[in-house]
C-alpha positions in Angstrom: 0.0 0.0 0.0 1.4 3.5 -1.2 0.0 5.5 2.1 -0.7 8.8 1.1 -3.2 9.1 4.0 -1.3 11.8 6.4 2.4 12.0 7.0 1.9 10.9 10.8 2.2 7.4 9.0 5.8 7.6 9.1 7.9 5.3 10.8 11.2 5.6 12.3 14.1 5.2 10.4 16.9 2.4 11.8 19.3 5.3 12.8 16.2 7.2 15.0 15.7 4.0 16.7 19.3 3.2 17.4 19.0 6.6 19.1 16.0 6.2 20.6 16.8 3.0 22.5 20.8 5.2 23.8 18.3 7.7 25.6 19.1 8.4 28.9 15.8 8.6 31.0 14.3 9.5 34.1 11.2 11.0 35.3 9.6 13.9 33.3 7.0 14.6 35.6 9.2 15.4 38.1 11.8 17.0 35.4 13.9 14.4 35.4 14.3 13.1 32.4 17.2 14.3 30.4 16.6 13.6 27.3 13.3 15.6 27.6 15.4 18.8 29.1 17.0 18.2 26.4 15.1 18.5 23.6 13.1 21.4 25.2 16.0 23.5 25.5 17.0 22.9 21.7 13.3 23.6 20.3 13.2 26.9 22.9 17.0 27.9 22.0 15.8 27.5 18.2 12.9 29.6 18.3 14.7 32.3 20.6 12.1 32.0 23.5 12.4 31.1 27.0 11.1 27.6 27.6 9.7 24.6 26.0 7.4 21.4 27.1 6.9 18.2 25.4 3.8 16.5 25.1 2.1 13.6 23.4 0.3 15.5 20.5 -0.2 18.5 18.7 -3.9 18.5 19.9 -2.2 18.5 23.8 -0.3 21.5 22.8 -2.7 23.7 21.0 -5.6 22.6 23.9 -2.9 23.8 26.5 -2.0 26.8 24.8 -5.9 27.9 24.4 -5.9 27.3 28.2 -3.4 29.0 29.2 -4.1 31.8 26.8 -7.9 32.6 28.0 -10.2 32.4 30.7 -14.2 31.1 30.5 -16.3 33.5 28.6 -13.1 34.8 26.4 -13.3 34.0 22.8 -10.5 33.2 20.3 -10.6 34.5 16.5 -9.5 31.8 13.9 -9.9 30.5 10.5 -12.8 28.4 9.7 -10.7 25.5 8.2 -7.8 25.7 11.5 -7.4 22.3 13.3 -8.3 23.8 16.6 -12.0 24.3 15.3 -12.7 21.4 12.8 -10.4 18.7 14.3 -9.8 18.9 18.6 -12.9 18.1 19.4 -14.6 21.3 20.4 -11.9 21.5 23.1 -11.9 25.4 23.0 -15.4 25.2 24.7 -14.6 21.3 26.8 -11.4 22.7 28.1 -11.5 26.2 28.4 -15.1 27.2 28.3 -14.7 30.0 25.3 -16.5 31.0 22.2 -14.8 30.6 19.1 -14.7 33.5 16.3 -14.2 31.6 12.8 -13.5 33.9 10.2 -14.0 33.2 6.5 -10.0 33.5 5.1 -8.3 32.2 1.6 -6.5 28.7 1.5 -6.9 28.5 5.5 -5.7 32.1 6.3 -7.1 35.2 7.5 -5.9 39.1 7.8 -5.2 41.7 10.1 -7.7 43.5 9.0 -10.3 40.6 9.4 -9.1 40.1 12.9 -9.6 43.8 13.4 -13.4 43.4 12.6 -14.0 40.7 14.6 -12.6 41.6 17.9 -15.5 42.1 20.1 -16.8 45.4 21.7 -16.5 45.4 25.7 -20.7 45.0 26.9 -21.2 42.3 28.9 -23.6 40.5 26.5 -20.4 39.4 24.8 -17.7 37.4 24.8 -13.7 39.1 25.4 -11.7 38.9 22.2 -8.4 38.0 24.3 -6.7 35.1 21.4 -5.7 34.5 18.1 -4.7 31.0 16.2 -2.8 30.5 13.2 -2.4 27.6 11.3 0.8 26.8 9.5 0.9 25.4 6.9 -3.0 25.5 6.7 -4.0 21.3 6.8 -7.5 22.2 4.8 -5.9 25.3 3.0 -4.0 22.3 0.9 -0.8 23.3 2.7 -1.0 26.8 2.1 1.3 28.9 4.3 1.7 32.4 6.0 4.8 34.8 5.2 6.2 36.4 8.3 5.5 39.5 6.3 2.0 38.6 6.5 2.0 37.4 10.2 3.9 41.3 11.1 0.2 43.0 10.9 -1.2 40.8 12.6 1.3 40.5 15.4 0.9 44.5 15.6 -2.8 43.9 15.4 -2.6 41.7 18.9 0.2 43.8 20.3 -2.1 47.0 20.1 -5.5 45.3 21.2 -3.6 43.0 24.1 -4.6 39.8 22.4 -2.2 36.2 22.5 -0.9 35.4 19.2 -0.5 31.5 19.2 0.7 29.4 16.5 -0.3 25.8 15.4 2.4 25.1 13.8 2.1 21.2 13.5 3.9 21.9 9.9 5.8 24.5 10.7 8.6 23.0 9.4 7.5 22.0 5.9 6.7 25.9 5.4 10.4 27.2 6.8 12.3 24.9 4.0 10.1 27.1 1.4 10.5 30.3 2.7 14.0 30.2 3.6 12.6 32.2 7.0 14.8 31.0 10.6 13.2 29.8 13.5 14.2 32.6 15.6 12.5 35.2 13.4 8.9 33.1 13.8 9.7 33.3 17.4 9.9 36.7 18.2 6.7 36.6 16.4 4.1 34.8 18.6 3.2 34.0 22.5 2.7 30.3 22.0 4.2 27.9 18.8 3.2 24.2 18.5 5.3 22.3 16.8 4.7 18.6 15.7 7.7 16.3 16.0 5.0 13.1 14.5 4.6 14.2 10.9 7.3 15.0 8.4 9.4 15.1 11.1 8.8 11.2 11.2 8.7 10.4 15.1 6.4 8.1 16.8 4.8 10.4 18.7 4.7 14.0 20.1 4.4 18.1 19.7 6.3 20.6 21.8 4.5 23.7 23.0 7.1 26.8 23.4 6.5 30.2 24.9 7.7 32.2 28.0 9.1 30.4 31.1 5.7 32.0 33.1 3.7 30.5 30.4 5.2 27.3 29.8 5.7 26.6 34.0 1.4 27.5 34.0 1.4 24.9 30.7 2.9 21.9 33.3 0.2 22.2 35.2 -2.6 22.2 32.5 -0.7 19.0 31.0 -1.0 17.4 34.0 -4.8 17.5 34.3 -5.0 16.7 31.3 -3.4 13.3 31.7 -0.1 14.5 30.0 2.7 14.1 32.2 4.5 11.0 30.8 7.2 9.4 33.0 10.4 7.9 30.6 9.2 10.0 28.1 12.7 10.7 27.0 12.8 7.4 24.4 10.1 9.9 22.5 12.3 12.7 22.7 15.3 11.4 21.5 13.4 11.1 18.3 12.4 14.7 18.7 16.4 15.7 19.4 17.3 12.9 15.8 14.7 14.1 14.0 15.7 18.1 14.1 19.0 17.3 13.6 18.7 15.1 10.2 15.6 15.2 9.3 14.6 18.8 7.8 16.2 18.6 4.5 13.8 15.8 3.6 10.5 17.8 3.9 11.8 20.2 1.1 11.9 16.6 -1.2 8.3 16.0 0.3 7.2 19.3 -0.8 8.5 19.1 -4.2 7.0 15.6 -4.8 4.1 17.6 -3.7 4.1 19.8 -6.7 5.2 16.9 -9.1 1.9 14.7 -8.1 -0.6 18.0 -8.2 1.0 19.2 -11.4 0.3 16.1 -13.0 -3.5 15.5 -11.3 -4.5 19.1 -13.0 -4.6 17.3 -16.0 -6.2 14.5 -15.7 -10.0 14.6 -16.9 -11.3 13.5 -13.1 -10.2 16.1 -11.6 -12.2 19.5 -11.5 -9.4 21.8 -9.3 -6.7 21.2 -7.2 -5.8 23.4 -4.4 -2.5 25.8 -4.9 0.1 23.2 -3.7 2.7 24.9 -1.7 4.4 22.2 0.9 3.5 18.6 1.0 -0.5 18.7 1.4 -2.3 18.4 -2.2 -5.7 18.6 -2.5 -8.1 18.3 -5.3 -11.9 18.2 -6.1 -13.3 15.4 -8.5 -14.9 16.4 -11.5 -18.8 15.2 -12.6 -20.1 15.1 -9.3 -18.1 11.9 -8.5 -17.7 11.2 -4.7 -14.3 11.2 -2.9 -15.6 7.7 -0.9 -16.2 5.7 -4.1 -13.3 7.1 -6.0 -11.1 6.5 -2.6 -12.2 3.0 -2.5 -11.0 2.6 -6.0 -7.7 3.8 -5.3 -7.6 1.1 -2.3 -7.9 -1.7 -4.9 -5.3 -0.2 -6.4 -2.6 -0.3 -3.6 -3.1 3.3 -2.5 -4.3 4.9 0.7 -6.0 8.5 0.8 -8.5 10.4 2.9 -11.8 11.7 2.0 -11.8 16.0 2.3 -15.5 16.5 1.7 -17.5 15.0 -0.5 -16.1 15.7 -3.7 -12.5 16.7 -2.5 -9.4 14.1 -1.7 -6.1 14.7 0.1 -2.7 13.1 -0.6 0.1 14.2 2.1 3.7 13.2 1.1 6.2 12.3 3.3 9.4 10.8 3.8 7.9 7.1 3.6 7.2 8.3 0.1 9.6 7.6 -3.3 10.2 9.0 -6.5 9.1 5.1 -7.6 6.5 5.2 -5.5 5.4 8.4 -6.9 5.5 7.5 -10.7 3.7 4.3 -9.5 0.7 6.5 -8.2 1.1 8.3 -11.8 0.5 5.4 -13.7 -2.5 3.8 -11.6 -4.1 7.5 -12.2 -3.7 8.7 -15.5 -6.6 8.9 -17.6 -8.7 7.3 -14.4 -12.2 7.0 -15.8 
């Protein structure tokens, strides 16, 4: 089966588990594993903020963050399409007890001058504006991604009205090989970054939530009630530590296979549209009406793997699982699909 379901299909190479298994551990919860202190220094010292804390997903992080971020009766701005609102459960409201403010954006991203309009008036018939989440790269915007020119007005935006600036960035990653943009310069951006270590990065599991030492020491405690505090976590975050250190280059090969696969799907008489493709998501609507569950169920006879997007949309995700062979194989079992 070519898996082109999500890139948290990965599994680790031989070298990550050789490294996995030389982890020294200990006791997180109590801070004492090294090899977690370790790898939340290195994500903090990347990003140029103050502290770090690993957790078991990306949903953990951004729930934490949203948490930490807002009290009941707040409200957080977003895009329609971000994962916190379509894919974590409703955990805004479970979690935090706050509205949510979707905004319709382009591709999964919204403006400063959207967010402007939607920030709340103080009465007390309302909710407080006090957050804002961006997603990036955008999972339903077909891996579209924010510049950090775009994120500066909106940064300003927050800075001026005294609203958190947190940033889902489960494929953070995947966007920085495009841009050519450091880590430290997204950092001095937001309040709050997630990143996931579980997806192109190709670990078995785990995000790391980064932020100010204030934040990240109230953050402990939210993980902990929310049944996150792992004990020898540390044989997960030696895959975090090998997987920062080698595996980045690969997600500019994802991406480009990316383009390769949606170049060649634009001209195929089944498909109606496919999405911009920018990192290593591709989306793309079928043409004549034809469902994404029948025509997904014909690409499982033929060895491939793919999730529904709506009725009439599919999405392929590359990642490092995924070869050039594989990719012409996919091609060929495609072309001129009928």
């Amino acid at each position: 089966m070519i898996n082109l379901i999500s890139d948290t299909v990965t599994k680790p190479s031989r070298e990550m588990l050789e490294y996995m298994m030389s982890a020294e551990l200990g006791d997180d919860v109590f801070g004492e594993d090294p090899t977690v202190n370790a790898l939340q220094e290195k994500v903090a010292k990347m990003f140029g903020m103050e502290d770090a804390l690993f957790c078991p997903s990306g949903t953990m992080t951004n729930q934490i963050a949203i948490k930490v971020h807002t009290r009941p009766l707040d409200e957080m701005i977003c895009d329609q399409w971000s994962h916190v609102y379509q894919y974590e459960v409703g955990g805004y409201a479970f979690h935090s007890g706050i509205a949510v403010n979707p905004l319709i954006g382009k591709y999964g991203k919204i403006t400063a001058s959207q967010i402007e309009e939607a920030i709340k008036p103080e009465e007390d018939w309302l909710p407080r504006t006090t957050l804002v989440v961006l997603e990036n790269s955008t999972n339903k915007g077909g891996g579209n991604y924010y510049t950090l020119d775009e994120i500066k007005p909106i940064q300003d935006l927050c800075d001026e009205r005294g609203l958190a600036l947190h940033l889902d960035g489960a494929r953070l990653m995947n966007v920085l090989v495009e841009t050519g943009e450091s880590t430290q310069d997204v950092g001095s951006y937001f309040d709050s970054i997630s990143l996931c270590l579980s997806k192109g990065l190709g670990t078995p599991g785990g995000s790391i939530l980064i932020g100010r030492k204030d934040f990240i020491k109230e953050a402990r405690r939210v993980r902990k009630v929310m049944g996150g505090g792992m004990r020898q976590t540390g044989i997960l975050a030696a895959a975090g530590i090998y997987a920062l250190d080698n595996n980045i280059p690969q997600l500019k090969v994802d991406n480009d296979r990316a383009k390769i696969l949606g170049q060649f799907l634009a001209k195929q008489s089944f498909v109606k549209e496919v999405l911009p493709v920018r990192t290593n998501i591709l989306i793309f609507e079928l043409a004549n009406g034809r469902t994404s569950s029948d025509f997904i169920t014909q690409l499982k006879s033929k060895g491939i793997n793919a999730a529904p997007f709506g009725a009439h949309s599919v999405r392929f995700v590359l990642h490092r699982d995924i070869t050039d062979g594989m990719i012409g194989e996919v091609m060929n079992l495609m072309k001129d699909e009928k």
